[in-house]
N, C-alpha and C positions, 0 to 999 in steps of 0.2 A: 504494500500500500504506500501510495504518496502524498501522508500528509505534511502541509506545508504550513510554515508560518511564518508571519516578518513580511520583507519588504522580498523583491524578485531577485536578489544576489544571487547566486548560487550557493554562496557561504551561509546563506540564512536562510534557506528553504526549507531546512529541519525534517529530511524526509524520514519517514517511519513506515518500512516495509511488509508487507504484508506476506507470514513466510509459513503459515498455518494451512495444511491440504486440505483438513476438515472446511473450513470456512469457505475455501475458495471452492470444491463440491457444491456447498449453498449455496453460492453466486452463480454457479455453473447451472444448477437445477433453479433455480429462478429464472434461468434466463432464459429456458426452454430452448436450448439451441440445437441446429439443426444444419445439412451440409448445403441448404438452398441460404443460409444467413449472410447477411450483409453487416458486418459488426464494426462502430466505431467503440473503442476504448481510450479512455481520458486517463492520464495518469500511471502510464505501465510502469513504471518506476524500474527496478530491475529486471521485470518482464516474466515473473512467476505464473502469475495470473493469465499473459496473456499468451504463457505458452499451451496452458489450456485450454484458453479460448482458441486458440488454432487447431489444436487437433480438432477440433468439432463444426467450426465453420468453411462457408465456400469461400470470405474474404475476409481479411479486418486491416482496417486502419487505427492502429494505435497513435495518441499523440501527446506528447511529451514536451515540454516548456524546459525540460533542464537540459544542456547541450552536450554533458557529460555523458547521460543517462542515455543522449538520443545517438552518441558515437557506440557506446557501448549495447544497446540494445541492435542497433544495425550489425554490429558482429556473431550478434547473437543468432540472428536471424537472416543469417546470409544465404542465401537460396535456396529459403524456405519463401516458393512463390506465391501463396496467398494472405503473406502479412508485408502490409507499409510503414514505417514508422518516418512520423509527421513530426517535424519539428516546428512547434508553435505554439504560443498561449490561446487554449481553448474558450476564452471570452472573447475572443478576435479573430479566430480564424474565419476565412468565407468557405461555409458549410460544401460549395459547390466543389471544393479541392477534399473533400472528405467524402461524400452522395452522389451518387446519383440520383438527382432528384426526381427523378419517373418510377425509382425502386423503393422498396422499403427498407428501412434498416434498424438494426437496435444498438443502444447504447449501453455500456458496461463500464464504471467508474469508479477507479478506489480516486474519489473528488481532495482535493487541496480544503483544508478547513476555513481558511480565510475567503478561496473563488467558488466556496460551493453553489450558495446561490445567485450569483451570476451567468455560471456555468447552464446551472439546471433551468434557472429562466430564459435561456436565450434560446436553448435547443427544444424546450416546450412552444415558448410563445414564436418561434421559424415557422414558416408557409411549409417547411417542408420537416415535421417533429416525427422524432423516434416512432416506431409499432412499441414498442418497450422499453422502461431503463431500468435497469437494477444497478441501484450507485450505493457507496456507503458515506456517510456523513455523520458527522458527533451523533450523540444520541439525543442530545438537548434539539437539534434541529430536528430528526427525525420524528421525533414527538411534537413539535409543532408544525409538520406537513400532515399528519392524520388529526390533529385534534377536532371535535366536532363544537358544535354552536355550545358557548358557555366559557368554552376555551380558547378560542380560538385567535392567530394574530395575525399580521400582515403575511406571516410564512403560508402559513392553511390556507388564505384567499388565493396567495400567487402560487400555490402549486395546483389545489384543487380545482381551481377556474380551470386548468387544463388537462386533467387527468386525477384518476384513481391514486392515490398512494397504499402502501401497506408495509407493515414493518414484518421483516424476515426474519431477524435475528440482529440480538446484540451481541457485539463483538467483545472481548475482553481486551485489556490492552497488550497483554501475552502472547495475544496470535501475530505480533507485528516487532520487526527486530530497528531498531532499538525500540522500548517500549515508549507508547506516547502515554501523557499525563491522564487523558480522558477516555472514557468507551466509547465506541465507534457503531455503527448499528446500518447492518443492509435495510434498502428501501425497494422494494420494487413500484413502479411507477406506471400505470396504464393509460398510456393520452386517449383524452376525445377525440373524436373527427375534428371536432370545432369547439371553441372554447364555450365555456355552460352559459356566459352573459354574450350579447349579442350587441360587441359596443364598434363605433365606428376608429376609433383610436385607444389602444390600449392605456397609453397614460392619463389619457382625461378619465377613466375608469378609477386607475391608479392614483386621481389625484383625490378622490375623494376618498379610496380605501386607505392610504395616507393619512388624511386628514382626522377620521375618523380616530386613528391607532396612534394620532398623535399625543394622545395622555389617555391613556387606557384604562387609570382608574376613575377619571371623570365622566360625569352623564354625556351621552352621546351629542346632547344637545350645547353643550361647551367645545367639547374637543370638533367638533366639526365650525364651530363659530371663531374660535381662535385658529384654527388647522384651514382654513377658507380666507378667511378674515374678511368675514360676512355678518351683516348685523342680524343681530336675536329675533329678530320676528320673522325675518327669512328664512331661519333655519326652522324656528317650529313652524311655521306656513309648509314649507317641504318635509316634514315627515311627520307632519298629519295628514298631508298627501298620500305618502308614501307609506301611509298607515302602522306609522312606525311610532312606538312610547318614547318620546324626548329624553327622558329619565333613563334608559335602557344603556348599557353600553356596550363600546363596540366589540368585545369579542363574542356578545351572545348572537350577535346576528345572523342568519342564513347567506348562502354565496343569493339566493333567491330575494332578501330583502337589498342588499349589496345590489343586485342588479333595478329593481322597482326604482331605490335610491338615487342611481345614476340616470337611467330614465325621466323621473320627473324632473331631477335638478339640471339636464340642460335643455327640458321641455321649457323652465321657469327663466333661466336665463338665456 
């Protein structure tokens, strides 16, 4: 596994590899794979994992951000012709050097703890997102990609708007050499066809689920008035519209009342 932390040095990446068979089995059987697969992998680090995933796939693009890792991983896999390894930071790359975008493909990612959810948001919310991802991520996040209405934070909105999440297994920190300070926990990830709200621009969505989660323990009716910076009678006007309790806050809400909300608010503006 490649988790990372710090700034992009190489000296400070702090990788912690992932060197447990058992665990990597689980990824392997989550990931339902198959010799018809199109597999991008984030993060092969020293390439454990993604010698697994080759035995079992027709293709894989792995892609690696450390340059060290990306010399040494190409020796590794030197003609073995259905693995590429991509040298690139996976918040940046253009997808079209990884997909075919008229094919499907799945993703598989021991994720960097500081680019996870950039990572995850960017190849969700693409014209062209994963059939599947089974990634691992701290476990503090992974619990806030499944939590339901009650629990819920700006992570639950921006993974569920776009897919099923579900927790696989928690990882101990044992299974990874040298050992990281935190647990780790597989995700598996099922996208929609299309995202569950039905907005014309993702950020003006975003800017209200923002708003909303911008003080979490206030009435929704504040944190969207200071989070807008909209005066109080427009906001209870809009979600008594929106048929929403003023008083309520925002992690109890549905991805369903999130979308009524966005709707009427730029019906009113």
């Amino acid at each position: 596994m490649n988790q990372r932390g710090g700034n992009l040095s190489t000296k400070s990446l702090g990788q912690h590899f992932l060197t447990d068979r058992g665990i990597i089995r689980r990824i392997l059987n989550a990931s339902e794979l198959d010799l018809k697969d199109h597999v991008v992998e984030i993060g092969p680090g020293r390439g454990h994992l993604t010698d697994a995933i080759a035995e079992r796939v027709g293709s894989l693009i792995a892609v690696e951000i450390d340059q060290n890792l990306v010399r040494d991983l190409n020796e590794r896999f030197i003609g073995q012709t259905n693995v590429t390894i991509f040298s690139g930071d996976a918040r940046e790359v253009d997808f079209s050097l990884l997909t075919n975008t008229s094919k499907p493909y799945k993703l598989v990612a021991n994720l960097p703890y500081y680019a996870a959810m950039p990572i995850i948001r960017r190849f969700l919310g693409s014209s062209h997102r994963p059939s599947m991802m089974v990634i691992m991520v701290q476990r503090e996040v992974a619990h806030q990609m499944v939590a339901q209405p009650g629990d819920m934070g700006l992570v639950s909105v921006a993974i569920q708007l776009y897919g099923r999440p579900k927790i696989i297994a928690h990882v101990s920190p044992r299974s990874f050499r040298p050992q990281p300070k935190v647990t780790s926990t597989i995700v598996r990830i099922d996208p929609f066809d299309s995202p569950v709200v039905d907005f014309d621009r993702e950020e003006n969505f975003f800017r209200i689920v923002k708003a909303g989660f911008s003080a979490p323990r206030k009435q929704l009716r504040n944190s969207l008035k200071n989070g807008l910076n909209i005066e109080s009678d427009i906001v209870d006007k809009w979600l008594v519209k929106s048929e929403i309790d003023p008083i309520r806050r925002a992690q109890t809400l549905t991805l369903d009342e999130w979308a009524r909300m966005y709707k009427i608010f730029y019906e009113m503006v």
